[in-house]
N, C-alpha and C positions, 0 to 999 in steps of 0.2 A: 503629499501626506494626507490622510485619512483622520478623518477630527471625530470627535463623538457624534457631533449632528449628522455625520453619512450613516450611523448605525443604524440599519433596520427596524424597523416595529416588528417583533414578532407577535401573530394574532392567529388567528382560525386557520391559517396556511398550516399554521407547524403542530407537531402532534402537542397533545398534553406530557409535561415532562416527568410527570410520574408513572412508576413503572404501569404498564398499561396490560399485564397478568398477572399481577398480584393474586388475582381467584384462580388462577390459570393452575397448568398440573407443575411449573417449574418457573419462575420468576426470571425470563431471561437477562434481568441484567445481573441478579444470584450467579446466572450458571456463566453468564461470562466473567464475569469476576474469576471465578472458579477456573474456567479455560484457560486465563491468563497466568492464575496463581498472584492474585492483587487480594492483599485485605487491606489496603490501608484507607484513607481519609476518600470521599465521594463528592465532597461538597465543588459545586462548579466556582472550582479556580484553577489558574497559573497551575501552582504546584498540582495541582490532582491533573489534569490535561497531560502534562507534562509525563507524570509517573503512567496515566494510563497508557500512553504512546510508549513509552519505555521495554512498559511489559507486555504488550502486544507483540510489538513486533521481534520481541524473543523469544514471545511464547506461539507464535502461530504463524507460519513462511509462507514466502509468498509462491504459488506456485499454480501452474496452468495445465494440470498433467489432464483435465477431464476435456478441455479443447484440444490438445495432443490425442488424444485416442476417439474422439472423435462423438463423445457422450455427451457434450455440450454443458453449456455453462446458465446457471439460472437462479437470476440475481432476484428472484422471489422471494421478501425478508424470511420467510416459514423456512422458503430451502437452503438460504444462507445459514439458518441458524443450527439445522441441521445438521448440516457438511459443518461449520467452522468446529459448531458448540461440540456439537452434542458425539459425532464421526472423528473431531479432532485432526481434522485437515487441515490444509489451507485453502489460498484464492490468491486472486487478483484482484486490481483496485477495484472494480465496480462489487466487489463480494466482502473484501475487507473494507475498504471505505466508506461502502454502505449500511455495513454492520456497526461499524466503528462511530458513524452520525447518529444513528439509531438508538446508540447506548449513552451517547453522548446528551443527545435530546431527553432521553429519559433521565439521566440524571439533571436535569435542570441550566446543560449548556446553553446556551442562545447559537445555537447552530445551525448550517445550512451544506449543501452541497456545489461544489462548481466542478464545471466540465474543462479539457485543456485539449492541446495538441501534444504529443511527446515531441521531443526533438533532439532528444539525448543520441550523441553521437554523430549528429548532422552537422555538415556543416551552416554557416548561418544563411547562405544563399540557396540552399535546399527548401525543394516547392513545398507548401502548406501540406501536413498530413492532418489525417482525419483525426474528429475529434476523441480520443479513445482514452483517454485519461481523466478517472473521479478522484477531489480530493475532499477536503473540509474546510471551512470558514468557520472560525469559532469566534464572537467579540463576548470581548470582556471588560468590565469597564468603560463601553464605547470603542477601544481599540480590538482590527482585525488580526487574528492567527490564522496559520495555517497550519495544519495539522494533518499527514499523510501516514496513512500505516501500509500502505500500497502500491510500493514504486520500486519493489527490488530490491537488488543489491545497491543502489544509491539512498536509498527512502529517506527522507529526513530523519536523524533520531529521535528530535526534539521540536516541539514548536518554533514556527519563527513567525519573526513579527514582517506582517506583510504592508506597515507604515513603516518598517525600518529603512534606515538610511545607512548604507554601507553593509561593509562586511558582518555576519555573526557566526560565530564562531562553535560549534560542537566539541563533542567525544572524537565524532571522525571526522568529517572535514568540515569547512569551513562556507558556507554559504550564501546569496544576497538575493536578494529580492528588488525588483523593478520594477513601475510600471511601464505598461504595455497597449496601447490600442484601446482603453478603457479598462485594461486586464492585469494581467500579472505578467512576468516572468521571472523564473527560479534558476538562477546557476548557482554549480559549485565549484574550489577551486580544485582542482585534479593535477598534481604536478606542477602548483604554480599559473594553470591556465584556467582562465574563466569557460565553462563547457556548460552548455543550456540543457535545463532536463526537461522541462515543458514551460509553453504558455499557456495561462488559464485567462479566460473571461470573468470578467469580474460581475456579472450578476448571476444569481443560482440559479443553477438550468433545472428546468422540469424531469418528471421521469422518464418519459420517453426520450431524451438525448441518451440516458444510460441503458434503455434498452437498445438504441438503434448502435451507442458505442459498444455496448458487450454484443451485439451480433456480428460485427465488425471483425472483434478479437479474437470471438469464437467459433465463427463459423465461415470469416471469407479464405479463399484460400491464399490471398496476398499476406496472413495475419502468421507473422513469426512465430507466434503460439501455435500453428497447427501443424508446425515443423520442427520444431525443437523441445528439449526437455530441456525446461528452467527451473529451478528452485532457488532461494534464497530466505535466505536469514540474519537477522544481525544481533549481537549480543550487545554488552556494555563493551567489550576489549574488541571484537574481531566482525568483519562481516564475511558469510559464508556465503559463495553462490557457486552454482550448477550450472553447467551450459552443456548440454548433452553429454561427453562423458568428459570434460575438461571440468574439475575442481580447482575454484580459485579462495584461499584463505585471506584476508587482508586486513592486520594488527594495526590497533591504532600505536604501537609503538612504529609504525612504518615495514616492520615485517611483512611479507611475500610468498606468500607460498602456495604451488600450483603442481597440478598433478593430472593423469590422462586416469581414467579408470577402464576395469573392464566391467562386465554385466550386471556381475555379481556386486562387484564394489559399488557400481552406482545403487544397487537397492540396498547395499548397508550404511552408501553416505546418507541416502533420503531418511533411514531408519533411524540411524544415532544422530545425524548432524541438523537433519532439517526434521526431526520428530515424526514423520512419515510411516505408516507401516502401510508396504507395497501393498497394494490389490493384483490379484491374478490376471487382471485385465491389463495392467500396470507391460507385462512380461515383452511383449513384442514393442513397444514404444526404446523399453530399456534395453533390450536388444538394438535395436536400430543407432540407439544414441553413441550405445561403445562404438559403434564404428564410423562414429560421424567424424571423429576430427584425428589427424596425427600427431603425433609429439615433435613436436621440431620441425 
């Protein structure tokens, strides 16, 4: 367990936590707020952490469609803010998580970034994958959070405590935290079974690990993003995702529901379901996906 004397000093390393365009043409943590549809409380705690993450990740999917098409992915705070703010897209962890620390900093968190391996869906004897996963470290009162808006259809809802011991429990499932090799690891239960979504290193990795993992993600050809069309979102009731043209709904009442789409459907599920409005460019990815999978 992690006691207050592990907490970092934050000093010259981290930005100044007040908005830092104030003179600027648009106050970016203003227009993220905005993005989100958040007016409530800013003050760095628990509860505001908590609600930001809430409404993040309903208000903005996660989704990889510019490494699918082949336009690449560029986690330059200016062009994150961009695309997320200002375009009303999404991303991926290194564009939403990086955004997401950024706002967080500005508002006055004590926050930092860590790097991970995914491992979701591997089995546990499966070889080390690269490091391709950014998440957050937020301490509060001396204790560490973890706070993810960037992991899909699994993402954390909520903060969790990454001094906890045992199970905690969400809206949708249930999840636990471990340590790891100096590090982290996060599973959740899925049917009962404990399933690892990544290990993280536990000291903040610099910037260049997120450049070398977002080139990884988005530009090598081994990288599942440059062959599939993903999206995902999660509300308070249901989490929504996309996997080419397979539509999966999943209620936290334990409801179920899944569907194949064709062309057209997938640019209306992106449109109403994941807030998406297609780009023209969009056309031949969404083509190729309807005929990626069969029903049955």
């Amino acid at each position: 367990m992690l006691h207050s004397s592990d907490a970092p000093v934050f000093g010259d390393d981290f930005p100044d936590p007040s908005p830092r365009d104030a003179a600027g043409p648009a106050n970016v943590v203003t227009r993220y707020l905005a993005r989100i549809g958040y007016d409530g409380p800013v003050t760095p705690t628990l509860e505001t952490l908590a609600a930001l993450q809430v409404a993040h990740i309903a208000a903005i999917p996660f989704e990889a469609i510019d490494a699918l098409t082949g336009e690449g992915v560029d986690i330059d705070p200016q062009a994150v803010e961009a695309k997320i703010i200002d375009r009303r897209r999404g991303g991926y962890c290194f564009e939403q998580n990086g955004l997401f620390l950024r706002i967080l900093q500005q508002l006055g968190f004590q926050a930092e970034g860590l790097i991970g391996r995914v491992r979701w869906m591997l089995p546990d004897d499966a070889p080390p994958t690269a490091r391709t996963h950014m998440t957050v470290r937020v301490w509060l009162g001396g204790r560490p959070w973890l706070a993810d808006v960037g992991f899909g259809s699994a993402v954390p809802p909520q903060p969790l405590a990454l001094d906890g011991e045992g199970p905690q429990a969400t809206r949708h499932e249930t999840y636990r935290v471990s340590r790891r090799d100096g590090g982290y690891r996060l599973e959740a239960d899925l049917a009962g079974e404990w399933r690892t979504l990544y290990d993280l290193e536990g000291a903040a990795a610099p910037s260049i690990d997120y450049e070398v993992g977002n080139w990884y993600t988005s530009q090598h050809p081994d990288s599942h993003f440059r062959h599939q069309l993903i999206a995902a979102r999660t509300t308070a009731d249901a989490r929504h995702g996309l996997r080419d043209n397979r539509l999966t709904i999943r209620r936290t009442d334990g409801h179920i529901e899944q569907r194949y789409l064709s062309a057209d459907e997938i640019a209306a599920a992106l449109r109403d379901i994941f807030l998406l409005d297609p780009e023209p460019g969009w056309r031949r990815a969404i083509e190729r996906a309807a005929t990626a999978e069969i029903a049955g």
